[in-house]
KOLDOLO-962083 format. One record per atom (N, C-alpha, C): residue in three letters; x, y, z. Coordinates in steps of 0.02 Angstrom, whole numbers, plus 50000, padded with zeros to 5 digits. Layout:
// residues N
alaXYZ;...
// end
This chain:
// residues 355
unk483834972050309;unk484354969350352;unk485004968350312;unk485424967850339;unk486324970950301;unk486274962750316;unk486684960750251;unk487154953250251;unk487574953750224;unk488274948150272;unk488854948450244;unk489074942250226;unk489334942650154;unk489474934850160;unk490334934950118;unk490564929750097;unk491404931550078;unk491594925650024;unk491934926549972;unk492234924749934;unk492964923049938;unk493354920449905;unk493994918049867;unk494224921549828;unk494984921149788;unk495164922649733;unk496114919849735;unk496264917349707;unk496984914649713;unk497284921049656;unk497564925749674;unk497974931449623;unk498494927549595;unk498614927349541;unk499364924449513;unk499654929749480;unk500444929749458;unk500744934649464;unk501064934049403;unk501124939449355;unk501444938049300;unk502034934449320;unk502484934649356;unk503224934349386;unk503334934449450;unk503954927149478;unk503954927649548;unk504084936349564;unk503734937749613;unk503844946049648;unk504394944649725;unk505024947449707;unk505504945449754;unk505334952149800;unk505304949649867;unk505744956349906;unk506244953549941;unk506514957249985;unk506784953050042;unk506574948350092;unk505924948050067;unk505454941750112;unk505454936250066;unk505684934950033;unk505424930649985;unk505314931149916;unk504994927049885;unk504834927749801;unk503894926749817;unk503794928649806;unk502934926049784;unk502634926949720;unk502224919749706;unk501864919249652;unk501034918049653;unk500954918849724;unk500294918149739;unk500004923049782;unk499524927249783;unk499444928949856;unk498484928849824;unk498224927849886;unk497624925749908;unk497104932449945;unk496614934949900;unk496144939249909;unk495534935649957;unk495104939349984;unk494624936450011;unk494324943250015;unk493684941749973;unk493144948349952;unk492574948849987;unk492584952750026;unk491664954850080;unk491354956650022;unk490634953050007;unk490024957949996;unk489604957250041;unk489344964950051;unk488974966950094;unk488234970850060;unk487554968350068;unk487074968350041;unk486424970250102;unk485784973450068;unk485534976150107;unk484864971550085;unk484424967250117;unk483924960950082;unk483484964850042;unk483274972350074;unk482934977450045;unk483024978549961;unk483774978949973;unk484024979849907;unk484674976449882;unk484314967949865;unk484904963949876;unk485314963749795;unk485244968249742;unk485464968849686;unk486054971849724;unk486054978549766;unk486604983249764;unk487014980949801;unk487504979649793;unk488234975549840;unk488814980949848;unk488954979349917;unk489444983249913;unk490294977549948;unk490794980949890;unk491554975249896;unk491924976549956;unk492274971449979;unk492744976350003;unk493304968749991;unk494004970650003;unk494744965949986;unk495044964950065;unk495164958050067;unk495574957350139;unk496114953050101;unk496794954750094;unk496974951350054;unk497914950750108;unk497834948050144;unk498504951050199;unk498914946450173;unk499564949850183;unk500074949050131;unk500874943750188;unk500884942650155;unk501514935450189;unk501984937750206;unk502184939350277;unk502764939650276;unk502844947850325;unk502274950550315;unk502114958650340;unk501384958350365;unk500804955250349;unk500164957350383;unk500054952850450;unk499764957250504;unk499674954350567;unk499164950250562;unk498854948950499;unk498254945150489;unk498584938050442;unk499024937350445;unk499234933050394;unk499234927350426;unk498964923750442;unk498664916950484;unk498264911550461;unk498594907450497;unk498064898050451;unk497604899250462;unk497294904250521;unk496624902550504;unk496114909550514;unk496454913350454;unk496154918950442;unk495464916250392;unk495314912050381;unk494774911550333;unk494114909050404;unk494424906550473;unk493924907350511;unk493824914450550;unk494434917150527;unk494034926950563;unk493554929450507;unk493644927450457;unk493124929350400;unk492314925650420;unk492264920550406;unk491834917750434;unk491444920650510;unk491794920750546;unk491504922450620;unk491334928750616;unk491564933750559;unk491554943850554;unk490684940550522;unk490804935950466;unk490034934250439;unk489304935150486;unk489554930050522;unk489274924950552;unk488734930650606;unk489304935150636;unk489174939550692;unk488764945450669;unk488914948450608;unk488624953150587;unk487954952150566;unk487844945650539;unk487134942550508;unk486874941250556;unk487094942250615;unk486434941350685;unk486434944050706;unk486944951550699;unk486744957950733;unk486004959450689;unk485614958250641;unk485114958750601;unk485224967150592;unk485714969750581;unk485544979450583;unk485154981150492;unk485024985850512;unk484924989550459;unk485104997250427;unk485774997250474;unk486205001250448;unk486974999250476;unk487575001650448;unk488115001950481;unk488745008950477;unk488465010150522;unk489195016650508;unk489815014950511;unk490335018350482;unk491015016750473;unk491265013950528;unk491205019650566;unk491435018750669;unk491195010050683;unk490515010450683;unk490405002250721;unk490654997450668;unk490634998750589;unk491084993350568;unk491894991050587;unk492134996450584;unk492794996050614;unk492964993050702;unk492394994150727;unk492284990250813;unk492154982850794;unk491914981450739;unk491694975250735;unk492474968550716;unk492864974250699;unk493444969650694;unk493994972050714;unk494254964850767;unk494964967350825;unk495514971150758;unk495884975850814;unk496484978750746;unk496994975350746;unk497014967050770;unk497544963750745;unk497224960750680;unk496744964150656;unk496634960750585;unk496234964550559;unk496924968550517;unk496924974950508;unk496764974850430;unk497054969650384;unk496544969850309;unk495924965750307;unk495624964350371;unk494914961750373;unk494534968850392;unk494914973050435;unk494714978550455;unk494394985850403;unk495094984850345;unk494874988450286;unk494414983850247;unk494444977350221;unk493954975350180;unk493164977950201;unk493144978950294;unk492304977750284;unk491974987350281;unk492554990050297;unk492504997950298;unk492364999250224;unk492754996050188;unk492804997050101;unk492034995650077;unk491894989550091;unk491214985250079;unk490554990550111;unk490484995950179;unk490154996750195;unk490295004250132;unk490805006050126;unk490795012750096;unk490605012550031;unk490455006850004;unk490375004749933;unk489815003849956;unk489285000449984;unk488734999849986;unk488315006049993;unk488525010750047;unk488275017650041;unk488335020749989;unk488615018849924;unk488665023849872;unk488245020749830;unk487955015749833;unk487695012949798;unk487875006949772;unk488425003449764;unk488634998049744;unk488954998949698;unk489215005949694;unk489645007049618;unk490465010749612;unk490795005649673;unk491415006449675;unk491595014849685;unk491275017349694;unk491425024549704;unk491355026149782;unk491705026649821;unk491985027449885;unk491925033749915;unk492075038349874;unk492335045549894;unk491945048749831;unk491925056149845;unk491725060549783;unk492455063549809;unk492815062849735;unk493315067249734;unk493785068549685;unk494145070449649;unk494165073649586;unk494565064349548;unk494915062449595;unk495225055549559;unk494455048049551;unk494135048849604;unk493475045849596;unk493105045249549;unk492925053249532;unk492535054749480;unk492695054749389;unk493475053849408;unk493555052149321;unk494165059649326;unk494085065549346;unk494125071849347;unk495105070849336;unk495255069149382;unk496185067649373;unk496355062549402;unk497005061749387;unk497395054849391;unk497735057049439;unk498265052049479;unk498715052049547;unk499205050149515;unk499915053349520;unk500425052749498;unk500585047349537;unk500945041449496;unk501445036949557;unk502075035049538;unk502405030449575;unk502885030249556;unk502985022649515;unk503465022549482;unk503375015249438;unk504115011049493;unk503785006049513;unk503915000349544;unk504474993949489;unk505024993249517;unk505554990249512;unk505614984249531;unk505524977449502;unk505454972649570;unk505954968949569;unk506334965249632;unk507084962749647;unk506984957249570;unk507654955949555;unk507854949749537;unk508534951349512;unk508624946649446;unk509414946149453;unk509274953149411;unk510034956649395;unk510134963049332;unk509924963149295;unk509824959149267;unk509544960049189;unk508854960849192;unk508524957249234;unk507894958149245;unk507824962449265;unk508044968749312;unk507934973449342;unk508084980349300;unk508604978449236;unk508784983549195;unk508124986349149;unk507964977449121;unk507334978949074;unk506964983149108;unk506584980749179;unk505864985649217;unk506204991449218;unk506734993849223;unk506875000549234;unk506565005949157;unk506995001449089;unk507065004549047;unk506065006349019;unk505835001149032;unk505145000049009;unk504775006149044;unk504915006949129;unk504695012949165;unk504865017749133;unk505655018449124;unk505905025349112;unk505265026149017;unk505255023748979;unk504865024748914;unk504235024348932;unk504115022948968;unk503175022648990;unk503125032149033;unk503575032849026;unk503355042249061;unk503605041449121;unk503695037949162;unk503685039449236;unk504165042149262;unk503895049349328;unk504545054649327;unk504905051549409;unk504525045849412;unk504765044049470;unk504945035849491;unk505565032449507;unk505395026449516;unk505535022849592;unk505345018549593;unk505635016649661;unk505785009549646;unk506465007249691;unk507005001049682;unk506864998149713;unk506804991449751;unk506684987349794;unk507534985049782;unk507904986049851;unk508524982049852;unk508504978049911;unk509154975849924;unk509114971349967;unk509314962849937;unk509104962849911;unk509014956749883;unk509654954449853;unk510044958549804;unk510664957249753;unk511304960149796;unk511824958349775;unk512354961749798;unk512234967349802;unk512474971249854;unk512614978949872;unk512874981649806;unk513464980949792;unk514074983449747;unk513664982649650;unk513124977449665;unk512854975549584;unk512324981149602;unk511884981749655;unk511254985349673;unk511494992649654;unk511904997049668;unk512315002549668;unk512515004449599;unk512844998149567;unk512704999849501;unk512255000549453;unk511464996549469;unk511004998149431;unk510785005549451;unk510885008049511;unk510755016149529;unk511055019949475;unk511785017249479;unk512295022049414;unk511915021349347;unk512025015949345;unk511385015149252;unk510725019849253;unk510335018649324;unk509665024449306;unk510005031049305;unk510565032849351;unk510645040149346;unk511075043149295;unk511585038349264;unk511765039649192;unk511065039949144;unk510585036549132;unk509955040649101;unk509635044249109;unk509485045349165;unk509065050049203;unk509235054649275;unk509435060549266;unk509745063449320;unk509055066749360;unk509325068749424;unk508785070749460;unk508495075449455;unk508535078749391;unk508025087049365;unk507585081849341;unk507425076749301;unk507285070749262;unk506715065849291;unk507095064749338;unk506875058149396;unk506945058749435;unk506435057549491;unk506315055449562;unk506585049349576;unk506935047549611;unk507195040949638;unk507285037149697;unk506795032849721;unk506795030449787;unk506855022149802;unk507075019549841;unk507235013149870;unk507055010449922;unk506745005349919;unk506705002849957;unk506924997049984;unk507104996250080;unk507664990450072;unk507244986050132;unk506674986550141;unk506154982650171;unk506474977450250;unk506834983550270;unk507394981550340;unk507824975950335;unk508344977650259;unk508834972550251;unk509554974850283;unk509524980450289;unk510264982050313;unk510244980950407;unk510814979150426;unk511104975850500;unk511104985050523;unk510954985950584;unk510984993150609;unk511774998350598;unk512204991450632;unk512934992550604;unk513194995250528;unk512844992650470;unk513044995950422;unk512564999250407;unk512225001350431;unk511575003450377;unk511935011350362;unk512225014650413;unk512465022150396;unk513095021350313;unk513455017550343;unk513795016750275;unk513485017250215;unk513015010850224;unk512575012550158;unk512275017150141;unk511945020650166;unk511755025450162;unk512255031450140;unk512785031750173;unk512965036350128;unk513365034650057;unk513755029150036;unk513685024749981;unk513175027849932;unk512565026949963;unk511865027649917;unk511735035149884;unk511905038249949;unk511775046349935;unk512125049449874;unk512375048249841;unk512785051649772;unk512425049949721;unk511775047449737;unk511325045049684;unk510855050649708;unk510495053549732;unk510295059249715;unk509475056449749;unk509445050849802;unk508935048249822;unk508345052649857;unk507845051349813;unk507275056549882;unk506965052849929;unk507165046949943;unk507125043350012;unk507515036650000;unk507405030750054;unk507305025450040;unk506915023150122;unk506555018550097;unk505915013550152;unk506375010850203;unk505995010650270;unk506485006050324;unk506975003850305;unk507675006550300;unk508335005150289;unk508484997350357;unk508414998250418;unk508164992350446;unk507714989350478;unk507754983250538;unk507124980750514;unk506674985850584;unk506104983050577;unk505704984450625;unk505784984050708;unk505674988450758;unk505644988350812;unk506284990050852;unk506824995050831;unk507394997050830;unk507225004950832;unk506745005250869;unk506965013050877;unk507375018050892;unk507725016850941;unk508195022150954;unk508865021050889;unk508985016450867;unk509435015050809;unk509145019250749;unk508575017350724;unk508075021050693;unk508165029050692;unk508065030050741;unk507865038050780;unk508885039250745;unk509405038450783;unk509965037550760;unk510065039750675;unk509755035950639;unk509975035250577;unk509295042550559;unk508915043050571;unk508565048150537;unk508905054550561;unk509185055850632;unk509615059850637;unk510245060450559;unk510685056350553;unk511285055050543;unk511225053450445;unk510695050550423;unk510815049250357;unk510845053850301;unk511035054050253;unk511255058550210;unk510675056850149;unk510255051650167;unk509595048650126;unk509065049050160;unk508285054950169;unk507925053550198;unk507525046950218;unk507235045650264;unk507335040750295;unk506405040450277;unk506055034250254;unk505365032750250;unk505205026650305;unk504855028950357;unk504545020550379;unk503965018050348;unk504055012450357;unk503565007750335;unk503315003350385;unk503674996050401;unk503524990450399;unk503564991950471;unk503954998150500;unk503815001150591;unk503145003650577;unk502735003850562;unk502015007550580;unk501625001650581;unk501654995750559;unk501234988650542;unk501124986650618;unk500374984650634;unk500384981550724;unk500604985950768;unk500414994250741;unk500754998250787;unk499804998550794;unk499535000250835;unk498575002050830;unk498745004850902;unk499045006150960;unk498805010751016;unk499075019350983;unk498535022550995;unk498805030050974;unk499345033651002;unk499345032351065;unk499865032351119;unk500505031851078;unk500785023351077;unk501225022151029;unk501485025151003;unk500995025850952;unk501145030450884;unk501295035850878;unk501145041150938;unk501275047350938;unk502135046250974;unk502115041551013;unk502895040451058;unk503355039850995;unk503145034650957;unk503505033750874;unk503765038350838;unk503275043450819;unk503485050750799;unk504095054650821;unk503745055550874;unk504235058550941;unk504955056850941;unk504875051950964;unk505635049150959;unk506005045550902;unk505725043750868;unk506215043250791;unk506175049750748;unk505715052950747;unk505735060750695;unk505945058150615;unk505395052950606;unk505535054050527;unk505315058950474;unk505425059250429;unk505375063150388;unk504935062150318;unk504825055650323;unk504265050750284;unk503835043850323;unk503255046950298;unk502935037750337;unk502655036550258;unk502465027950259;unk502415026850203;unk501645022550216;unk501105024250204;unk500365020250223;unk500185017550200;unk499965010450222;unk499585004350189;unk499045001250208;unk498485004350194;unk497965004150239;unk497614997550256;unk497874991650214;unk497604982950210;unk498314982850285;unk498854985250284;unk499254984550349;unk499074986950401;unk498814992250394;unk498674998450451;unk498154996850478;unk497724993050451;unk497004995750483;unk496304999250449;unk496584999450372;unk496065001550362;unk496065010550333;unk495355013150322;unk495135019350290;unk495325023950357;unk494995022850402;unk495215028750484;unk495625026050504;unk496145021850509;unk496785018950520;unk497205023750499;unk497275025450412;unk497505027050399;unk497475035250375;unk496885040250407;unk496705044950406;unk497165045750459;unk497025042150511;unk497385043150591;unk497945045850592;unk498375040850561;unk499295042050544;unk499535048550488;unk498815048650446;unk499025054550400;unk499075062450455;unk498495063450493;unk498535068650533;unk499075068450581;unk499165060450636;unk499815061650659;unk500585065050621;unk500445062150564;unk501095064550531;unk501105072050505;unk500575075850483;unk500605082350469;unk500755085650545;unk500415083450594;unk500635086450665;unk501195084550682;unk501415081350661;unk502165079650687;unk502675082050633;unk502455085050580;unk502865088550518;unk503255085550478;unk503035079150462;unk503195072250427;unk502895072150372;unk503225071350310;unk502895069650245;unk502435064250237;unk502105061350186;unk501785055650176;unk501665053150134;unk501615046750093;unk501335043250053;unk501035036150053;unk500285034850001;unk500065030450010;unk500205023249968;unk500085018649984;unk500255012949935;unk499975006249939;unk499755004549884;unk499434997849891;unk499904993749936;unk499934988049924;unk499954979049952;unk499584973849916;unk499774974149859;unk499644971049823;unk499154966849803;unk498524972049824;unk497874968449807;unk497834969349747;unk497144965949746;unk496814965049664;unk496524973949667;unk496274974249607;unk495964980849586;unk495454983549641;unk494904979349671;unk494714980849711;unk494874983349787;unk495414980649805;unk495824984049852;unk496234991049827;unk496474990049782;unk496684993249727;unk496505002849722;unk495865001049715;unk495485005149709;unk495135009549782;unk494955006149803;unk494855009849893;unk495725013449907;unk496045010149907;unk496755013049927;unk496895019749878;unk496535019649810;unk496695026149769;unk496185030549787;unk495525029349806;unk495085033749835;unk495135036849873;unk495335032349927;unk495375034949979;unk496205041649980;unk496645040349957;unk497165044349922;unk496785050749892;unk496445049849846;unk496125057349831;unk495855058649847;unk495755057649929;unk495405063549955;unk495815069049999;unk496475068149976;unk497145072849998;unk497345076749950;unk497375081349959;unk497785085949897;unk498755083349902;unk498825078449860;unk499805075749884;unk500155079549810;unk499695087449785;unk500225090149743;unk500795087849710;unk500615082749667;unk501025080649621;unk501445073849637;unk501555074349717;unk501845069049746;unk501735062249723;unk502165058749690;unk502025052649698;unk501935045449723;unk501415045649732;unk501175038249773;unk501175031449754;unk501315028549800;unk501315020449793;unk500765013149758;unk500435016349699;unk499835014049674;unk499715008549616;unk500525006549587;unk500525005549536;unk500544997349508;unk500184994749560;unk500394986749589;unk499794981949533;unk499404986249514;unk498624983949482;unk498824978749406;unk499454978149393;unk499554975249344;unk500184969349340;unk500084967949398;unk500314962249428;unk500284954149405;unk499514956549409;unk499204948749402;unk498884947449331;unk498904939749310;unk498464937249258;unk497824939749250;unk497684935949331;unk497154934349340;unk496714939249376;unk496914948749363;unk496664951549408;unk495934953149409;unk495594955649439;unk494614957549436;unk494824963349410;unk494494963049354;unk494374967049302;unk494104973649311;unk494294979449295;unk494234987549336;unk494454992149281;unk494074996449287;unk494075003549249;unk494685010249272;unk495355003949301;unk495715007149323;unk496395008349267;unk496885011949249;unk497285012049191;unk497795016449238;unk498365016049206;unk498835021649200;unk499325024349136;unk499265028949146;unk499575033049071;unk499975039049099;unk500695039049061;unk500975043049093;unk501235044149177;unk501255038849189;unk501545039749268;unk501055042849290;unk500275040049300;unk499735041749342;unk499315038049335;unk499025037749383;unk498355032349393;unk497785032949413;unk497305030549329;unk496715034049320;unk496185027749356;unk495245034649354;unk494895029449363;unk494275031649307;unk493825026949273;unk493435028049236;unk492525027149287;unk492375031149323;unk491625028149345;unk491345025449310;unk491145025449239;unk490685025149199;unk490965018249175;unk491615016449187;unk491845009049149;unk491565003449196;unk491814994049167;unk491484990849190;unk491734986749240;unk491544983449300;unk491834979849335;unk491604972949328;unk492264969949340;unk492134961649324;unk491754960349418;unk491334954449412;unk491224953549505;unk491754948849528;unk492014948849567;unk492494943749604;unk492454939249630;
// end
């Protein structure tokens, strides 16, 4: 008989992490293991770790949807669970409870050994290029992470603005592209729907002499035809994000496509919904002739890690993805995960701390 039961973990953060939502120094994991009594050594993880400010699960009293997902499943008494009925088992307004227990069941089918997928990044075989992550604060602070990225290898970075003056933000662009021109570096931004609809075209083209290969929801969410507008009109391809979050009718989503025509979606599968959440949106978007990339949310390694698995099981040719969040914390669960060179490896054979 399958049992589920759930854990804690308070993440702390080397450094407040600014976006335009805020600063955070805390964010809060909550770990499924899922165990079979047959074979109650082999556990399988999964991370619900919804994030402040962006997850539809982010609620006072998300620690009783945890409980009640427990509660319900331990009296379904099964002795098996397929992906499909795990994913029925939890509404898609709670959508990183949704991936934790998909993660937990896909880890348990493998045996209990964090290996998710057979697939060349799984198995040890290659690494996933990503991009090295920038995080708001004042200049100086933002100069150092740049320079440390740019010497750590990475051919790609991405900015989080929004936060600092326009006119100071613009100039740290000039500083990366006085070091690094775009034969060099990939360069992308994200402005996590800080710009007013009214200026956002300005900015945008402002921005464009920097040589940008996108930037994230330029504004905020639920502005489509403005949206749709600016992906017409910008001179900076246009990435959504934080528009695909609490989007779950397919319907929707295909109307979404349709009528904004972006040119990037950006996937977060603790936002989305999960492992077939986010399979879903990858095929909408190749049918709709939309680029893609994947990216944590700032879980611990164990979230961490399902989000990179599940990533290699796409061929994204060199593309770099959103993965690089794993070194965040003090206090993170300990993983056979590394990056070298602007890519991010996994070791099967290394050790995992339990959570």
């Amino acid at each position: 008989m399958l049992v589920l039961s759930s854990q804690r973990r308070a993440l702390r953060f080397n450094f407040p992490a600014r976006t335009s939502h805020g600063a955070l120094t805390e964010h809060v994991a909550t770990y499924l293991l899922l165990h079979d009594t047959r074979q109650p050594e082999v556990v399988g993880w999964g991370e619900a770790a919804p994030l402040a400010g962006l997850s539809p699960d982010y609620l006072p009293g998300f620690e009783q949807h945890v409980a009640a997902l427990c509660q319900r499943l331990n009296e379904l008494q099964l002795t098996a669970l397929p992906l499909e009925q795990a994913a029925e088992l939890v509404p898609a307004h709670l959508p990183a409870l949704r991936f934790a227990l998909e993660t937990a069941v896909l880890d348990l089918a493998g045996g209990g050994r964090h290996q998710l997928y057979a697939n060349a990044f799984s198995t040890g075989q290659a690494g996933i290029p990503i991009n090295g992550l920038v995080w708001m604060g004042d200049a100086a602070f933002m100069r150092e992470q740049i320079r440390q990225k740019l010497a750590a290898g990475y051919s790609c970075l991405k900015l989080k603005i929004g936060s600092l003056d326009f006119d100071t933000e613009l100039q740290l662009l000039a500083e990366i592209r006085a070091e690094a021109g775009p034969d060099r570096l990939v360069l992308r931004v994200d402005a996590n729907g800080a710009f007013a609809p009214a200026e956002a075209l300005g900015k945008l083209e402002r921005l464009a002499r920097f040589d940008l290969h996108s930037i994230e929801q330029p504004i905020r969410a639920g502005q489509w035809t403005a949206l749709a507008q600016l992906c017409r009109q910008s001179p900076v391809p246009i990435a959504l994000d934080e528009e695909l979050i609490g989007l779950t009718d397919p319907a929707q989503q295909e109307a979404l496509l349709a009528e904004v025509r972006p040119p990037y979606l950006v996937l977060k599968p603790t936002l989305l919904g999960g492992h077939a959440a986010s399979r879903r949106w990858i095929a909408l978007a190749e049918a709709a002739g939309a680029n893609w990339w994947v990216t944590s949310a700032l879980e611990s390694n164990v979230g961490l890690n399902a989000v990179a698995q599940l990533t290699g099981e796409y061929d994204v040719d060199g593309f770099a993805q959103g993965l690089g969040t794993g070194q965040l914390y003090f206090n993170n669960v300990a993983a056979p995960l590394h990056i070298a060179e602007g890519a991010l490896h996994y070791d099967p054979a290394g050790a995992w701390e339990a959570p």
